[in-house]
C-alpha positions in Angstrom: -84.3 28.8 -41.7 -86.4 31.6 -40.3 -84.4 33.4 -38.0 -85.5 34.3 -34.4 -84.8 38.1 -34.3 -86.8 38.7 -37.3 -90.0 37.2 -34.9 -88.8 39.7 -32.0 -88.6 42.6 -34.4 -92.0 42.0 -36.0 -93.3 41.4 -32.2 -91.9 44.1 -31.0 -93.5 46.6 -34.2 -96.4 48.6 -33.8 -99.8 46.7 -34.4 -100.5 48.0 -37.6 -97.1 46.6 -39.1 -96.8 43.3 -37.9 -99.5 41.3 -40.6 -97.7 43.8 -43.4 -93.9 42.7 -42.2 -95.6 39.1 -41.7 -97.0 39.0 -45.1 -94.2 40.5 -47.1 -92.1 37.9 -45.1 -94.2 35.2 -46.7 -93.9 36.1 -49.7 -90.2 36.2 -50.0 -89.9 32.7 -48.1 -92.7 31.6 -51.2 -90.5 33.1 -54.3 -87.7 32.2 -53.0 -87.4 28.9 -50.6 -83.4 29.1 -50.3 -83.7 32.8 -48.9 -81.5 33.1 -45.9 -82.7 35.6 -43.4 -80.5 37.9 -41.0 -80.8 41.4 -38.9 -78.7 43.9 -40.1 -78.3 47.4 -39.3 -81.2 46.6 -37.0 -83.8 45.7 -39.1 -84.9 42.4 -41.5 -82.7 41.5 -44.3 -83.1 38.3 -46.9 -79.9 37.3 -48.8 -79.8 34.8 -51.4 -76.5 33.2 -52.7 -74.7 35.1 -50.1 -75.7 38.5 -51.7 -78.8 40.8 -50.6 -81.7 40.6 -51.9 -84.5 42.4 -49.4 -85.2 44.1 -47.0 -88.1 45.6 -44.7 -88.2 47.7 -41.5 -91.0 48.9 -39.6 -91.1 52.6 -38.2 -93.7 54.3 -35.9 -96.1 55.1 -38.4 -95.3 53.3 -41.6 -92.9 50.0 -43.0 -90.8 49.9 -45.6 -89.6 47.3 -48.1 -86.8 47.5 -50.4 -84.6 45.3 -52.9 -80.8 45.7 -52.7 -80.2 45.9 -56.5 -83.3 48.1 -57.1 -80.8 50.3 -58.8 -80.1 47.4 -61.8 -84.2 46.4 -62.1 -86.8 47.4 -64.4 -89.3 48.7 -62.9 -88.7 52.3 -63.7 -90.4 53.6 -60.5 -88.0 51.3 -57.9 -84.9 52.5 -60.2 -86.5 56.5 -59.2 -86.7 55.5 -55.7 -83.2 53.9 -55.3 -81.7 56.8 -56.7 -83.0 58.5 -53.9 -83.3 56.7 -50.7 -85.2 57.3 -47.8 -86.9 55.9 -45.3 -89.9 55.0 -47.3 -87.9 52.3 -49.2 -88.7 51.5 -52.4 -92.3 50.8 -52.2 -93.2 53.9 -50.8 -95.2 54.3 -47.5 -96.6 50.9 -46.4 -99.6 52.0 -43.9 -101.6 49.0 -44.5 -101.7 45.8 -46.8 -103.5 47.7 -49.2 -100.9 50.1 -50.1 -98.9 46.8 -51.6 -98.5 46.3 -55.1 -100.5 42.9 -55.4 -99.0 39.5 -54.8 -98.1 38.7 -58.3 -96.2 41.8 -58.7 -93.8 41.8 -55.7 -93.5 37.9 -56.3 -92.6 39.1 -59.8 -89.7 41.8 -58.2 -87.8 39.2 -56.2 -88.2 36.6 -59.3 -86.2 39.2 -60.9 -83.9 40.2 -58.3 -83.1 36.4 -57.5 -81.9 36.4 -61.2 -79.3 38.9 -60.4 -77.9 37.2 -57.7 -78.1 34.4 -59.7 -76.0 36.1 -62.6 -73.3 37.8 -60.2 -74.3 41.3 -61.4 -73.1 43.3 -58.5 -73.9 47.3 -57.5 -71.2 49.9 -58.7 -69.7 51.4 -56.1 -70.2 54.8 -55.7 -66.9 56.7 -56.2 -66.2 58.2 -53.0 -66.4 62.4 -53.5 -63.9 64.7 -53.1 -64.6 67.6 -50.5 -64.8 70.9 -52.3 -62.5 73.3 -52.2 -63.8 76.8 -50.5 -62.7 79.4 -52.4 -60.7 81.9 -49.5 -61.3 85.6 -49.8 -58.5 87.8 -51.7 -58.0 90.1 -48.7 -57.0 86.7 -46.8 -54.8 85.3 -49.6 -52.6 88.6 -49.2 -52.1 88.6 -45.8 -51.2 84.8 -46.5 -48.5 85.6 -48.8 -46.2 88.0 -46.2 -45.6 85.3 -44.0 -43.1 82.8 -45.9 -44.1 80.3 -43.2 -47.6 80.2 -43.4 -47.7 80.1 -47.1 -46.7 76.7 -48.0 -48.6 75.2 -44.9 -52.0 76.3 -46.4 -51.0 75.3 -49.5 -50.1 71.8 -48.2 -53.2 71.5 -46.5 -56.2 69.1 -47.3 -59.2 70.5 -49.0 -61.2 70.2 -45.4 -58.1 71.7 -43.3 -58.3 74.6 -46.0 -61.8 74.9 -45.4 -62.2 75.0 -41.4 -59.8 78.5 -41.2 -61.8 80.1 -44.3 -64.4 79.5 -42.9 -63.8 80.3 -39.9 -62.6 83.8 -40.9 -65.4 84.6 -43.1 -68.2 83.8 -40.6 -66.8 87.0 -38.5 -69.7 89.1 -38.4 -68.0 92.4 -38.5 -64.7 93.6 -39.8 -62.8 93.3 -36.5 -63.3 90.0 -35.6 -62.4 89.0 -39.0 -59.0 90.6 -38.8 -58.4 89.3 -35.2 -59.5 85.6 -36.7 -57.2 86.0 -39.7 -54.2 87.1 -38.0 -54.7 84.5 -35.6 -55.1 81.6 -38.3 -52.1 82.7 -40.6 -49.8 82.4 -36.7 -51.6 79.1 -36.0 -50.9 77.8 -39.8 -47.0 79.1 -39.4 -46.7 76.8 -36.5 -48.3 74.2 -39.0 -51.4 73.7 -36.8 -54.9 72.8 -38.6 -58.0 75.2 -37.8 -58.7 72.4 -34.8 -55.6 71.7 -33.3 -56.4 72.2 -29.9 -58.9 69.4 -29.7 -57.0 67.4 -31.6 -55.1 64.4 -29.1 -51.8 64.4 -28.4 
């Protein structure tokens, strides 16, 4: 089933994508029939088995193509460019049709990444990271440590919590500021209030 937004968006792109998004949409209807198409995140998506498989986009002055497990293919030069994604998908640039890897080739990509649908090899998940701790200044830690209230608060606070009133005191330009800022933040944290608190709703 070809899908009716896809025509709008291809429509809708500048002149010089619409015969690249047209042909590269040809050619995944031609290696695989059973593709099912769908917008997502605003732009053309294929999925095959219920999985993605490709995508494309058009912007003002270039398209892009991509394959959803780029990551888990061979081609050493889409594993490079999923590692670091940008707008230029994984095909680089596409300008014109001539900046394409020939039919046979691309057919040859979403042979491959059919197979992985096909064998239920899914992307890893990236582990989500934990914010980094900002390391706070030893003149602030002392200050911190005469008030009993103030103390464990800090301590108890999340990584980013810790890291808005450090931050906050250490952007001070001069010496004065800085004091006014620390003083301020050690009252705020004895009342166990985060860096933010006055924006935060009620």
């Amino acid at each position: 089933m070809r899908e009716k937004r896809i025509d709008a968006y291809i429509l809708k792109s500048a002149d010089f994508a619409v015969p690249i998004l047209n042909h590269l949409r040809e050619l995944v209807h031609f290696a695989c029939p059973d593709v099912e198409e769908k917008i997502k995140w605003g732009m053309p998506f294929f999925d095959y088995q219920g999985e993605g498989l490709c995508n494309m986009a058009s912007f003002k002055q270039h398209c892009a193509f991509g394959f959803w497990k780029a990551a888990l293919m061979k081609d050493k030069t889409l594993v490079e460019n999923a590692k670091s994604e940008t707008a230029m998908g994984h095909l680089g640039k596409i300008t014109t049709l001539k900046d394409l890897p020939s039919d046979a080739i691309l057919v040859r990509y979403l042979k491959e990444a059919m197979k992985l649908n096909e064998a239920g090899i899914k992307l890893e998940k990236k582990k989500p990271t934990k914010p980094k701790e900002v390391k706070a200044p030893e003149y602030f830690l002392k200050e911190l440590k005469k008030n009993k209230a103030a103390q464990p608060i800090f301590d108890a606070f999340s990584p980013s919590n810790k890291k808005e009133y450090v931050m906050w005191i250490i952007d001070a330009k001069t010496e004065e500021p800085r004091k006014s800022r620390m003083h301020t933040a050690i009252a705020w944290m004895a009342e166990g209030k985060p860096r933010n608190w006055k924006y935060m709703k009620k």
